[in-house]
C-alpha positions as MATLAB code, in Angstrom:
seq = 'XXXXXXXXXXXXXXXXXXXXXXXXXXXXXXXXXXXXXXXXXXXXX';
ca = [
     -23.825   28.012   67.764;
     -22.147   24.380   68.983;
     -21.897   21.834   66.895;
     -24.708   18.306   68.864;
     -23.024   15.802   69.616;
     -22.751   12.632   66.691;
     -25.121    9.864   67.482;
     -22.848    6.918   68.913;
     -24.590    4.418   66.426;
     -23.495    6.939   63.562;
     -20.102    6.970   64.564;
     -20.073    2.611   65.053;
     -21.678    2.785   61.254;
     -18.711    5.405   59.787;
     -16.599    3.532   61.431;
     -17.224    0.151   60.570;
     -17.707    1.727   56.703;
     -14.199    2.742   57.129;
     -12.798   -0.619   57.801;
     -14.913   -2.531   55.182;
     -13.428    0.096   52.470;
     -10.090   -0.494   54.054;
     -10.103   -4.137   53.907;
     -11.760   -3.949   50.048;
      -8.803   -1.682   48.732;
      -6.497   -3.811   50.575;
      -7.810   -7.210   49.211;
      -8.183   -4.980   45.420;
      -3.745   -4.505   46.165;
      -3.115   -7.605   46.571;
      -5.233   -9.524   43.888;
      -4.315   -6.600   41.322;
      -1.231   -6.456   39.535;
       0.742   -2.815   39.647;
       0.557   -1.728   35.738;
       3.363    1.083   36.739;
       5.400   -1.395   39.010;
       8.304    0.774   38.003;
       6.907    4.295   39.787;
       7.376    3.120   42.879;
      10.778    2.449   42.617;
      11.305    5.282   40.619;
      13.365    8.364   42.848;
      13.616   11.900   41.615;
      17.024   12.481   40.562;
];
């Protein structure tokens, strides 16, 4: 059994989902202070 092919306007539609959760958790980064600013700095020892 083969997989049909995704619909073309599906695909535009994931896609375009994709970015508009990208650029929300982007925009959420930069207005939201880190409450751990310290774990990023933070290297094994």
């Amino acid at each position: 059994m083969t997989t049909p092919e995704p619909d073309e306007r599906q695909l535009e539609r994931t896609q375009q989902l994709i970015d508009e959760a990208e650029a929300a958790a982007r925009d959420l980064r930069e207005k939201t202070p880190d409450p751990f600013p310290e774990s990023e700095q933070a290297q094994p020892s």
